[in-house]
C-alpha positions as semicolon CSV with decimal commas, in nm:
position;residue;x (nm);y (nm);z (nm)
1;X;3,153;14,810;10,961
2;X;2,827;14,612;10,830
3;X;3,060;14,341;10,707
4;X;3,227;14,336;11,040
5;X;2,937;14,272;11,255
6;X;2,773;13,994;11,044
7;X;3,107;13,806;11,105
8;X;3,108;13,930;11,447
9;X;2,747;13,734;11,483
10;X;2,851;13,466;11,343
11;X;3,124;13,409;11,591
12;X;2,914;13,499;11,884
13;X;2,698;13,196;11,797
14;X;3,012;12,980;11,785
15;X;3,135;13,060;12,103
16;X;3,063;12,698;12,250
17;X;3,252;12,602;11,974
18;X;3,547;12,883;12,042
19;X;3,598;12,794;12,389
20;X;3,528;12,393;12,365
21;X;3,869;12,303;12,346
22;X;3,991;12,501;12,673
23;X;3,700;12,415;12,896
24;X;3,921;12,230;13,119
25;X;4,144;12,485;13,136
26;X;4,124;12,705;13,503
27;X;4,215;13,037;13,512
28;X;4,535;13,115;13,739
29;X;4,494;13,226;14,067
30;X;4,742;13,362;14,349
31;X;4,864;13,033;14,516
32;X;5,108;12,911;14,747
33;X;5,231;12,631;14,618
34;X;5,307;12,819;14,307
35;X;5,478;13,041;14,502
36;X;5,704;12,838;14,675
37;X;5,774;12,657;14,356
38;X;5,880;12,945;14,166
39;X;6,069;13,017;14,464
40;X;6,268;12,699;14,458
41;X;6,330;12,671;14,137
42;X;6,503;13,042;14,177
43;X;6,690;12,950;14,460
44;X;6,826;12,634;14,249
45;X;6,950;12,863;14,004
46;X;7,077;13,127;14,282
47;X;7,310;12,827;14,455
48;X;7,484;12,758;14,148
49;X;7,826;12,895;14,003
50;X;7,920;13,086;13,708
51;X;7,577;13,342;13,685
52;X;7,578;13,488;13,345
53;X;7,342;13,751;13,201
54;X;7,093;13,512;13,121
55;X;7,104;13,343;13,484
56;X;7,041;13,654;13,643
57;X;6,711;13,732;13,473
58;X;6,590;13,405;13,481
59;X;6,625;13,429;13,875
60;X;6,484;13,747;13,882
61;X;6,195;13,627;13,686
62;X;6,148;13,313;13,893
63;X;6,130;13,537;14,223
64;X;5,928;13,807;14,109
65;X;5,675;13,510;13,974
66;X;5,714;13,381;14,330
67;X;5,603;13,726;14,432
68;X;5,288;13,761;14,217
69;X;5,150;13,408;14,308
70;X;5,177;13,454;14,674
71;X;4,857;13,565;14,837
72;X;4,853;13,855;14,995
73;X;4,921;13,870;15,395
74;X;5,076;13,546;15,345
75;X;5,432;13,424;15,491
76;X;5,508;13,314;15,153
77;X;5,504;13,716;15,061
78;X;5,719;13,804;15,284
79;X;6,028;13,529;15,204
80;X;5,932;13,563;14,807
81;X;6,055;13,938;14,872
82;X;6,351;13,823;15,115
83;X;6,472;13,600;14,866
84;X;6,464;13,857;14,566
85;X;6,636;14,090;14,805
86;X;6,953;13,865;14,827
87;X;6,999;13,864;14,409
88;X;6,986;14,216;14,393
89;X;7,205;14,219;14,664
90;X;7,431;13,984;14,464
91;X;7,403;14,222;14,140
92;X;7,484;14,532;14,326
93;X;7,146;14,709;14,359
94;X;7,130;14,772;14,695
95;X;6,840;15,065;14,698
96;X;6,587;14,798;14,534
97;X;6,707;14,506;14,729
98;X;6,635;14,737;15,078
99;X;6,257;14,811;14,921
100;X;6,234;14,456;14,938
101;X;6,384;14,392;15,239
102;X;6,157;14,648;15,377
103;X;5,872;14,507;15,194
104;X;5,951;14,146;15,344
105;X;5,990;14,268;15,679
106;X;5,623;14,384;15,714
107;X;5,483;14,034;15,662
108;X;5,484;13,754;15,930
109;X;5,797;13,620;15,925
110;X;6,038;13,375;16,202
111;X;6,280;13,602;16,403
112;X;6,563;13,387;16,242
113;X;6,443;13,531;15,905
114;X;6,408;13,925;16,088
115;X;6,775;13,919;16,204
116;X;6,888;13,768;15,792
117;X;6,693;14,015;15,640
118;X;6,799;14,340;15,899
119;X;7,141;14,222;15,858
120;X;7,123;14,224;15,453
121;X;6,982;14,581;15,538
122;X;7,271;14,719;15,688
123;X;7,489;14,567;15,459
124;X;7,345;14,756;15,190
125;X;7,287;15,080;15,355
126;X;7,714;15,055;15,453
127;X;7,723;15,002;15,075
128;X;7,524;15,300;14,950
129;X;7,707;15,545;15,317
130;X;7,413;15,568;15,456
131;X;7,430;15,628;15,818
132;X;7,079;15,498;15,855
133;X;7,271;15,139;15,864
134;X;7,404;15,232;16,269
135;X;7,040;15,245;16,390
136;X;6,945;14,960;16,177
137;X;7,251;14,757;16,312
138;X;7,102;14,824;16,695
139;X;6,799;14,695;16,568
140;X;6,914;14,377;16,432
141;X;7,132;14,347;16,757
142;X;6,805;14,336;16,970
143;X;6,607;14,133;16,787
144;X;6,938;13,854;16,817
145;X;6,968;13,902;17,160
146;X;6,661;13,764;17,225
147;X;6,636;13,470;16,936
148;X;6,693;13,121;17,037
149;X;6,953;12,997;16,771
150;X;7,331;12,876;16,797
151;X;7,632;13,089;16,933
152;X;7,789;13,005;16,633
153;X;7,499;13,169;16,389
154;X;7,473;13,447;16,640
155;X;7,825;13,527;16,597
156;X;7,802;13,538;16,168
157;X;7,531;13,772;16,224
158;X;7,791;13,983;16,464
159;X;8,136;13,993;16,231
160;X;7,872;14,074;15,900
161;X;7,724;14,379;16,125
162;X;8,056;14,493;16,234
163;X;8,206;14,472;15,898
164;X;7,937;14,662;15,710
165;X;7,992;14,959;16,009
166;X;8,389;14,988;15,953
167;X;8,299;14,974;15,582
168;X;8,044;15,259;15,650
169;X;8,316;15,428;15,914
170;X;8,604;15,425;15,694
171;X;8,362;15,545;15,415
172;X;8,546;15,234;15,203
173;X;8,131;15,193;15,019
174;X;8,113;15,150;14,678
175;X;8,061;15,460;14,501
176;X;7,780;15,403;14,275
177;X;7,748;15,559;13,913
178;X;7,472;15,726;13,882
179;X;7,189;15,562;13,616
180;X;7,087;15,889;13,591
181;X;7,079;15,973;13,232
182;X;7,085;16,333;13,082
183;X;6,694;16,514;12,992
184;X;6,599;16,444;12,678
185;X;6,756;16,715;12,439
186;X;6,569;17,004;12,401
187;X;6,656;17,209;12,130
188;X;6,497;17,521;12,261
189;X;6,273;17,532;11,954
190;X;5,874;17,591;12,001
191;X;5,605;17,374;12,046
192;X;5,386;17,273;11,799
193;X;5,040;17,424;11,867
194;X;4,869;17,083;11,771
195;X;5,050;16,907;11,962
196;X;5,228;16,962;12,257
197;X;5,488;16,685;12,253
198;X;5,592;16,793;11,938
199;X;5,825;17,036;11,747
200;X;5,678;17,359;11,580
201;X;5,917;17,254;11,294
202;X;5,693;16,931;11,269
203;X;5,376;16,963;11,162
204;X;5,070;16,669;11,044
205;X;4,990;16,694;10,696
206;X;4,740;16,533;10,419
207;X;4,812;16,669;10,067
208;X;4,776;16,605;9,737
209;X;5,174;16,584;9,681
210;X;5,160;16,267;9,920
211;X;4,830;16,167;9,883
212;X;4,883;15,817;9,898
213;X;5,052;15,821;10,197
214;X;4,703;15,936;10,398
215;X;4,791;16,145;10,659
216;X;5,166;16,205;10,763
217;X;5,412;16,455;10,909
218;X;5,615;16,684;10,742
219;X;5,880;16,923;10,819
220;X;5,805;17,309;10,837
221;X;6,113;17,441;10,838
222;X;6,466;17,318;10,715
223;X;6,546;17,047;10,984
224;X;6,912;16,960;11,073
225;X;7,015;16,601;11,175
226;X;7,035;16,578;11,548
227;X;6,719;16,807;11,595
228;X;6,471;16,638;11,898
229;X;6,149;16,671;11,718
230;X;5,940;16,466;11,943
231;X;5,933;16,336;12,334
232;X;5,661;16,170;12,528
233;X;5,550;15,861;12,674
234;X;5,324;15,595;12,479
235;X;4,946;15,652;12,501
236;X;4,907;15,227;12,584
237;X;5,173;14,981;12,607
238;X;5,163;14,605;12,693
239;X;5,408;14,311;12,765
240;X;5,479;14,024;12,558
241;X;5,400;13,725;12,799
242;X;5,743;13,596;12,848
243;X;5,805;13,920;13,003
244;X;5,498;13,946;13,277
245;X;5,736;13,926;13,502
246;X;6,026;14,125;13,447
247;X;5,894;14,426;13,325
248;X;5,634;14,685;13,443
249;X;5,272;14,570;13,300
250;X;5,215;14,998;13,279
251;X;5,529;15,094;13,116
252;X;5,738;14,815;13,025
253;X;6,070;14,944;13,234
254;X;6,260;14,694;13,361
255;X;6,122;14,586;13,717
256;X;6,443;14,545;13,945
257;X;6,181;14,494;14,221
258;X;5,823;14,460;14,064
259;X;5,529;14,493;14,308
260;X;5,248;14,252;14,213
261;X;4,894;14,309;14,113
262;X;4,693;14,261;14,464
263;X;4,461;14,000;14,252
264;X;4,577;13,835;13,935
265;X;4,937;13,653;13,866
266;X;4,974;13,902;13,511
267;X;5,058;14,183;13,595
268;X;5,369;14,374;13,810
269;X;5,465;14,701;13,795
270;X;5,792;14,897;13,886
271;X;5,637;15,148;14,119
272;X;5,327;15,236;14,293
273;X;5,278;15,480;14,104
274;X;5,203;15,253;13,773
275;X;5,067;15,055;13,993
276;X;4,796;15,315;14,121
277;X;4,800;15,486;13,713
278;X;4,696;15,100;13,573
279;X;4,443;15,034;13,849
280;X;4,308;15,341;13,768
281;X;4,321;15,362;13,397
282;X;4,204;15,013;13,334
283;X;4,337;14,714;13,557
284;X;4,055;14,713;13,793
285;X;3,838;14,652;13,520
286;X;4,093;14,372;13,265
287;X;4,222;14,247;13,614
288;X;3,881;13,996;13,602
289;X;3,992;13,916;13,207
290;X;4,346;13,884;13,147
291;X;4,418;13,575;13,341
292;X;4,136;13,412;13,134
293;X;4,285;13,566;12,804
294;X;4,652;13,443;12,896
295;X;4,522;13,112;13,017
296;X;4,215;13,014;12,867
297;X;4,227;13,074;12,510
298;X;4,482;12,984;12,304
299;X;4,476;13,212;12,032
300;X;4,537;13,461;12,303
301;X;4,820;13,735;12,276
302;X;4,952;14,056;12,380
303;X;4,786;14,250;12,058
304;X;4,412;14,084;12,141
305;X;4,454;14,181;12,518
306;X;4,616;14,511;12,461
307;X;4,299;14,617;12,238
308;X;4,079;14,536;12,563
309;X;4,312;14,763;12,750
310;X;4,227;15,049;12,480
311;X;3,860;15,010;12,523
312;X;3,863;15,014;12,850
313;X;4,073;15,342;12,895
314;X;3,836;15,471;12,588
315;X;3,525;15,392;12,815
316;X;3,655;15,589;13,112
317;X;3,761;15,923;12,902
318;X;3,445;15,942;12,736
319;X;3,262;15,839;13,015
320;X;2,977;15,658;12,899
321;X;2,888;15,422;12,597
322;X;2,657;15,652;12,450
323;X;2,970;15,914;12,465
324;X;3,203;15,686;12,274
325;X;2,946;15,611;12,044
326;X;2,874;16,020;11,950
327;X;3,254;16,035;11,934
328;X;3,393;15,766;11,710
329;X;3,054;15,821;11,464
330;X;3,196;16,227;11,432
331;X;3,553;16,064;11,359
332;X;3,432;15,798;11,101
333;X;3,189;16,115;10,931
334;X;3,498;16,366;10,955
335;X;3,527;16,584;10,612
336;X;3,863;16,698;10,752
337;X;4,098;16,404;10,727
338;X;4,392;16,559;10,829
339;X;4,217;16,642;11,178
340;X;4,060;16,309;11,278
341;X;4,103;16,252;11,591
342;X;4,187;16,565;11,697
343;X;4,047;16,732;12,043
344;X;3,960;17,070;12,182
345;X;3,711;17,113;11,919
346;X;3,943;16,977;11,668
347;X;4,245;17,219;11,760
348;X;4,489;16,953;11,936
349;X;4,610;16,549;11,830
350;X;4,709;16,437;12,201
351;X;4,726;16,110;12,325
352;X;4,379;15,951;12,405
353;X;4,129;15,789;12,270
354;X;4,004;15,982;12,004
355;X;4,370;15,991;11,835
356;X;4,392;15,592;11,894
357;X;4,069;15,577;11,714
358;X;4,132;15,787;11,410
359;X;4,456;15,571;11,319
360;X;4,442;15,345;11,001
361;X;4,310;14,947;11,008
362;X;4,391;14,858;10,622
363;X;4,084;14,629;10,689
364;X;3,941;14,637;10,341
365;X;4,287;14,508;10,211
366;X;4,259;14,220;10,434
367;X;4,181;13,829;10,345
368;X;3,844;13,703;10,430
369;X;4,055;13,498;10,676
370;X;4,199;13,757;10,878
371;X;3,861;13,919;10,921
372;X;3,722;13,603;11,042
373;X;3,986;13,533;11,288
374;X;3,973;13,887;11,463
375;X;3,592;13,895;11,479
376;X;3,598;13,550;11,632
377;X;3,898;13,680;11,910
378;X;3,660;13,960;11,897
379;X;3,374;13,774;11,990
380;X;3,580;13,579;12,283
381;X;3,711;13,896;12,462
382;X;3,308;14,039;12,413
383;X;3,206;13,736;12,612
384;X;3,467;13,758;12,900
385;X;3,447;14,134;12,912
386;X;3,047;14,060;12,958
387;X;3,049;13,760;13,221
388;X;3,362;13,870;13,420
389;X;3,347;14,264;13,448
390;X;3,057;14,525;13,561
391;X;3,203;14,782;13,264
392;X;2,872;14,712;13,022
393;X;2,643;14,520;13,313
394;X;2,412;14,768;13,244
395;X;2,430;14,744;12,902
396;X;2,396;14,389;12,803
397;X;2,469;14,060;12,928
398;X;2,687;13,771;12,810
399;X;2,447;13,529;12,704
400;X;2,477;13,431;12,364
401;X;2,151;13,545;12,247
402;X;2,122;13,849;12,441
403;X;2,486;13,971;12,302
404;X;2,349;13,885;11,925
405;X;2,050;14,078;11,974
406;X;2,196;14,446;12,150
407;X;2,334;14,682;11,966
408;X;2,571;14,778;12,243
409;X;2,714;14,427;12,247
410;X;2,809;14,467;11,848
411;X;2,914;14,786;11,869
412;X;3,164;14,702;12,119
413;X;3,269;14,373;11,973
414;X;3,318;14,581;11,643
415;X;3,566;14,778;11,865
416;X;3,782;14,511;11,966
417;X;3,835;14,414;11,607
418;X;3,893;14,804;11,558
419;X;4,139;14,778;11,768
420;X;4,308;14,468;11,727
421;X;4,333;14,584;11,318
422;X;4,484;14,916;11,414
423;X;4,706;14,764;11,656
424;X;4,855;14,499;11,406
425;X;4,923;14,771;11,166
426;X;5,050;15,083;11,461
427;X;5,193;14,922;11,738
428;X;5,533;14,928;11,782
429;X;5,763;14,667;11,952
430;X;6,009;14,767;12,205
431;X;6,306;14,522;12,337
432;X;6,536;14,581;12,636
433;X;6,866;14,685;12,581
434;X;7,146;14,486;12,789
435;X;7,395;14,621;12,704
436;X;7,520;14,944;12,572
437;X;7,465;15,052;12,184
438;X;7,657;14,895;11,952
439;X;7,623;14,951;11,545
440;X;7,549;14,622;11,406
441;X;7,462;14,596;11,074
442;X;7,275;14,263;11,087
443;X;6,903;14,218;11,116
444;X;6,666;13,940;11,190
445;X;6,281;13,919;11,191
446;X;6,184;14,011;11,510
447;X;6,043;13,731;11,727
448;X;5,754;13,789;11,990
449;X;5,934;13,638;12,246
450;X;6,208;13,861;12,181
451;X;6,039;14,158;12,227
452;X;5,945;14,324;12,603
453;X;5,585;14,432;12,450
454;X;5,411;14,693;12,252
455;X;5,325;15,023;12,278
456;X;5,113;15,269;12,061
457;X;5,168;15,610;12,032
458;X;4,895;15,822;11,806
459;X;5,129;16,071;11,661
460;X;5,422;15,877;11,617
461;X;5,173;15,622;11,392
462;X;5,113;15,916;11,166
463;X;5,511;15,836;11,050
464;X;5,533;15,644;10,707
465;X;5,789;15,430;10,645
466;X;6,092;15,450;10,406
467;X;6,432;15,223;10,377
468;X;6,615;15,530;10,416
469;X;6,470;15,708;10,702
470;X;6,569;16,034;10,792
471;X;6,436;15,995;11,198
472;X;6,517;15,769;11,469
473;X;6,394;15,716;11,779
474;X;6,548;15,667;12,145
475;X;6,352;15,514;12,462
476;X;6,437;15,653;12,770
477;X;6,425;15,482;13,130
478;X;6,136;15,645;13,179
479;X;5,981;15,510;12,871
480;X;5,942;15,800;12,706
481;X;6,016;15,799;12,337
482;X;6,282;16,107;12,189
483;X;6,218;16,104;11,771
484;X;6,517;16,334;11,624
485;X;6,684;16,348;11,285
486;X;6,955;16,147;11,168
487;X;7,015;16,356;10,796
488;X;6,903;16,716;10,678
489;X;6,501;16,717;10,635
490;X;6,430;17,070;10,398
491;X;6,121;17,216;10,488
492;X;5,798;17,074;10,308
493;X;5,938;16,711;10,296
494;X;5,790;16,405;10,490
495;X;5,952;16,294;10,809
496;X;6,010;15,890;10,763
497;X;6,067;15,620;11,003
498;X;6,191;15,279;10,888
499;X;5,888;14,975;11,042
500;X;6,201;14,713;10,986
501;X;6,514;14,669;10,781
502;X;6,680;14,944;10,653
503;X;6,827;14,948;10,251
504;X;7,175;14,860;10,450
505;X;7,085;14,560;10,651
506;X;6,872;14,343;10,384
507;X;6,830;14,306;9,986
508;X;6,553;14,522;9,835
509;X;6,335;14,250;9,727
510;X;6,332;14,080;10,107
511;X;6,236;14,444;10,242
512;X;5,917;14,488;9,996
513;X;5,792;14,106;10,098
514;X;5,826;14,231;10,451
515;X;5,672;14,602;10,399
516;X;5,327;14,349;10,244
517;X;5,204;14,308;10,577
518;X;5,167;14,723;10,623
519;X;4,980;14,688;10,290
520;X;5,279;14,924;10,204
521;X;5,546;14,986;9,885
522;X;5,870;15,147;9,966
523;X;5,954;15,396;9,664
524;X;6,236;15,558;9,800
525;X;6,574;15,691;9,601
526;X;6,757;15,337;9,827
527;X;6,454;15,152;9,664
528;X;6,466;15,338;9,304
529;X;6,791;15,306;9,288
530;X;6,819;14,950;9,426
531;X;7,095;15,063;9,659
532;X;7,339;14,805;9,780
533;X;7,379;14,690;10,155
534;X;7,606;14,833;10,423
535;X;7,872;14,541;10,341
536;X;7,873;14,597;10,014
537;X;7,914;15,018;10,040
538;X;8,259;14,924;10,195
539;X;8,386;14,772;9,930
540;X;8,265;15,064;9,700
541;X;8,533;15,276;9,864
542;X;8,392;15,681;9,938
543;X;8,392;15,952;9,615
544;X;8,397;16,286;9,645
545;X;8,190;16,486;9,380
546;X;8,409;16,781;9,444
547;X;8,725;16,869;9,305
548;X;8,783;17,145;9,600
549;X;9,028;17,076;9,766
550;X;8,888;17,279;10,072
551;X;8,564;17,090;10,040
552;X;8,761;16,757;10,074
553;X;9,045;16,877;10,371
554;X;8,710;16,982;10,590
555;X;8,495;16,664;10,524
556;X;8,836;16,444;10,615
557;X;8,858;16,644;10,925
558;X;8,519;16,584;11,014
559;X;8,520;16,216;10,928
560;X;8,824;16,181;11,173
561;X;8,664;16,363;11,411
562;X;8,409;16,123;11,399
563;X;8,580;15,838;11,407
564;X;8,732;15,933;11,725
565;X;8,379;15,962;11,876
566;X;8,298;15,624;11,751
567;X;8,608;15,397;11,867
568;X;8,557;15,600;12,210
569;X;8,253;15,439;12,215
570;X;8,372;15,111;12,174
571;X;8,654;15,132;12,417
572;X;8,405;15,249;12,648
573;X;8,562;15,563;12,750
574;X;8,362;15,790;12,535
575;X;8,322;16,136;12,683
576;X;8,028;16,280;12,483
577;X;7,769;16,567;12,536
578;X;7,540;16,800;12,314
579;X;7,830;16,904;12,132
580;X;7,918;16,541;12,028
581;X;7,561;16,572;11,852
582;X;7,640;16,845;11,664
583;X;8,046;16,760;11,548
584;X;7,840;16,424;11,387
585;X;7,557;16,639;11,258
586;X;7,824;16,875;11,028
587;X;8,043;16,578;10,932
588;X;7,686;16,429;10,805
589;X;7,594;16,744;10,627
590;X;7,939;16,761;10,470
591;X;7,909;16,400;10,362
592;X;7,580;16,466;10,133
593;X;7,703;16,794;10,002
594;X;8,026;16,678;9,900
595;X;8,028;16,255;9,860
596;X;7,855;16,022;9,636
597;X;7,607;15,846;9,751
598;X;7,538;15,561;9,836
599;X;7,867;15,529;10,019
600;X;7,934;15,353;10,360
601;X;8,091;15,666;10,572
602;X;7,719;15,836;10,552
603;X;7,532;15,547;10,733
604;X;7,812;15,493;10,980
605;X;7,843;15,850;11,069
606;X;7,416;15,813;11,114
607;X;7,493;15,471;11,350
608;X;7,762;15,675;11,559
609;X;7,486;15,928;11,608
610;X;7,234;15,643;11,728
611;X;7,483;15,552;11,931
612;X;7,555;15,850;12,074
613;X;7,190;15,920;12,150
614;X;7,148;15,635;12,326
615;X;7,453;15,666;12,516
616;X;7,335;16,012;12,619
617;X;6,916;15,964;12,666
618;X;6,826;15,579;12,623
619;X;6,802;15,315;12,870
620;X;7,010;15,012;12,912
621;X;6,936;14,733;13,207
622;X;7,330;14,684;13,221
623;X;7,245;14,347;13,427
624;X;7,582;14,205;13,513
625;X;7,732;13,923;13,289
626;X;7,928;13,781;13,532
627;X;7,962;13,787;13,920
């Protein structure tokens, strides 16, 4: 990395020149007036008709913003929550809108607001039959007893606390569906013994068959489709900034109710327990940055910040600098490329830092330019990390000079642009779902601000890519990431994922422009063979390449089968389980044993078993469209 860290120095000295044109820029900073504005500006959207899907988040988002700007202790607190309480009220999500409630409640608030809010409280609790709502409805009572306010008022309060009890009495509460979905299907097949998450029929390879490819997975036994080879949660994820406050800053889930960071205005999280995992992981330490980042410099986004998030977490496994130096210089001198990274005296690849390390940069295929322009982020995030944070005070400190002249200062600015390279070419982007699977052939680029953030996961980043994959992946609510086959996989072949279009959603000259910025070629048989998109597989009709007529009654029966399963899923009255899996799994064997391909029944019987998985495992918000 000698070519690194000359650039690196070279942007260190032009820091004045880096940061010149956002000098009069101030970090943000929990604030009251923000508060209440982002308050008001929800409520102005609450109080009008016609909410649509789009409405809804956009209050959410304004409350929950209201939420993270209000200093702690602060009145302001207490009627941000109260206010988010009565839209998730209004969207039927009565268990987050009592947190809140709850949360508001402990904050120094007018009696006129107590009674509202222990009112909204039994309402919900009626909703949900919980006969916690009686001894809540005495409370409110007392508290109104005593407050100074109309008879009129008084007497609202009364009919809305003795309607929510006969509700609750007559047990006439909505009866909730559960969001519950099934656990991630396990096949019942053994571990892999290097690593844990994994399948034993999955195992990481380097060989001279696919020697191009650098390190990647392969299949150690015969693999059918609908096999789960894969679950866990991402090693580091990260929102896209539109989404700070929507989604958990930890795991990117969908905050209903977000709690804020204590500190800065960037970060919320959808329980305490990410909150208490970041803070202990790394906000404490990127808390002191990441409003600077956001704010401050304009190059900023969530790829720079998220590689300050990996050094940080890096810092704190290996415990020291000197640590992480010994590490990553036995990773870069590795003989054994297949086990880079790898842990337990090179017997496990698990999540952490030393896996994150060992994945591929393609910085030697890179333009002069891009080198440049990560050293001098690089060089930026070096600084703030130095001035604003104790993690390196006793290493160096952020004057110019004294950051050109340590060798701790360029080692860890050659880190961030480690980082930042390997996250441009591993990270993955991840968008909520709204609404429930559908298979849509189209495909557009995707957008930043379309995406809920990024996430990097060591083992999945050992996946190539190919325009006819044979994997796909699910994300569950609890952000954890299912990988399972879509098409047979016979043992000693390479497990692909697809990094954007598939052959069926865009022309194969489009797809290789795309696949230039993983420094990648596609050469598979949809590629060779210059396969035709989804659309135009319809009109190509379906050909058997059997003359049995056994062979052809039992793939028919299967295909109808399967098209059952998929217009039950459109009518929304699909009744599927594990067995679903495996009626779509046969009809897809059947279809490449005994039909020409390309054809257009393979990839839609592959889209109803997407669909299926997702419908079974995956996570959708479901925020209501209309109310």
């Amino acid at each position: 990395m000698e070519g690194e860290e000359s650039r690196l120095i070279d942007a260190i000295k032009d820091l004045d020149l880096l940061l010149s044109f956002s000098l009069w820029k101030k970090p943000t900073s929990k604030s009251v007036i923000e508060s209440r504005k982002a308050r008001q500006m929800g409520n102005e959207l609450y109080t009008k008709n016609n909410h649509d899907l789009t409405t809804h988040k956009e209050i959410l988002r304004f409350y929950t913003k209201s939420i993270v700007y209000a200093p702690p202790g602060c009145q302001e607190l207490g009627l941000a929550f109260g206010n988010r309480s009565a839209l998730l009220v209004h969207l039927g999500k009565y268990r987050e809108a009592i947190s809140d409630i709850d949360l508001a409640l402990s904050f120094p608030l007018p009696e006129i607001y107590v009674v509202k809010y222990l009112c909204r409280k039994v309402e919900c609790q009626a909703e949900l039959g919980m006969v916690e709502a009686k001894d809540t409805c005495e409370e409110t009572k007392k508290v109104l007893q005593d407050l100074c306010v109309s008879v009129k008022l008084k007497k609202d309060v009364i009919i809305k606390l003795v309607k929510a009890i006969v509700k609750l009495e007559k047990r006439n509460f909505k009866i909730l569906e559960s969001d519950q979905k099934q656990k991630y299907a396990n096949t019942g097949c053994e571990k892999s013994s290097e690593c844990e998450s994994a399948s034993k029929a999955v195992v990481i390879s380097r060989n001279s068959r696919y020697l191009r490819f650098g390190r990647h997975l392969l299949a150690d036994r015969d693999i059918a489709p609908g096999e789960v080879l894969y679950v866990d949660e991402p090693y580091v994820s990260f929102p896209m900034q539109t989404y700070l406050y929507t989604n958990c800053s930890h795991c990117l889930r969908f905050a209903w109710a977000g709690l804020p960071c204590d500190t800065c205005t960037y970060a919320i999280y959808c329980t305490d327990k990410c909150k208490r995992t970041a803070q202990e992981l790394y906000h404490n330490v990127e808390c002191n940055i990441i409003h600077r980042g956001w704010k401050v410099y304009e190059r900023m986004n969530s790829a720079r910040l998220m590689s300050v998030r990996l050094l940080i977490m890096a810092m704190k496994e290996a415990g020291s600098l000197e640590k992480l130096r010994e590490d990553f210089k036995e990773i870069d001198n590795s003989r054994d490329q297949r086990k880079k990274g790898f842990s337990k005296n090179q017997t496990v690849f698990i999540n952490n830092y030393k896996s994150a390390y060992s994945l591929l940069t393609h910085m030697k295929q890179k333009s002069i330019n891009e080198l440049i322009a990560v050293s001098r982020d690089s060089a930026v995030l070096l600084y703030f990390i130095a001035r604003y944070t104790k993690l390196f005070r006793n290493h160096f400190d952020y004057d110019k000079k004294a950051l050109i002249v340590s060798e701790d200062a360029l080692f860890v600015g050659k880190l961030l642009s480690h980082y930042q390279h390997l996250i441009l070419i591993n990270a993955v982007t991840i968008k909520d779902v709204d609404i429930a699977t559908s298979t849509d052939w189209s495909w557009t680029v995707p957008k930043e601000e379309n995406c809920t953030g990024l996430y990097l996961t060591p083992f999945l980043s050992l996946l190539n890519h190919s325009c006819h994959p044979n994997i796909a992946k699910c994300e569950t609510k609890d952000r954890k990431t299912i990988l399972y086959s879509i098409r047979p996989i016979t043992k000693g072949s390479q497990i692909f994922d697809c990094y954007g279009p598939t052959y069926l959603e865009l022309l194969k000259t489009k797809r290789q422009n795309l696949l230039k910025r993983f420094y990648f070629f596609c050469d598979c048989i949809a590629c060779k063979q210059n396969w035709p998109i989804f659309m135009n597989t319809i009109r190509n009709g379906l050909t058997f390449t059997t003359l049995s007529r056994s062979a052809f009654e039992a793939t028919s029966k299967e295909h109808k089968k399967c098209d059952k399963i998929l217009q039950s899923l459109k009518d929304k009255d699909a009744n599927i389980d594990i067995d679903t899996i495996q009626d779509l799994a046969y009809a897809i064997i059947l279809t490449i044993k005994y039909c020409k391909s390309p054809n257009w029944r393979l990839p839609s019987l592959i889209a109803t078993l997407i669909a299926v998985f997702n419908e079974l495992y995956g996570y959708v918000i479901n925020i209501p469209a209309t109310c």
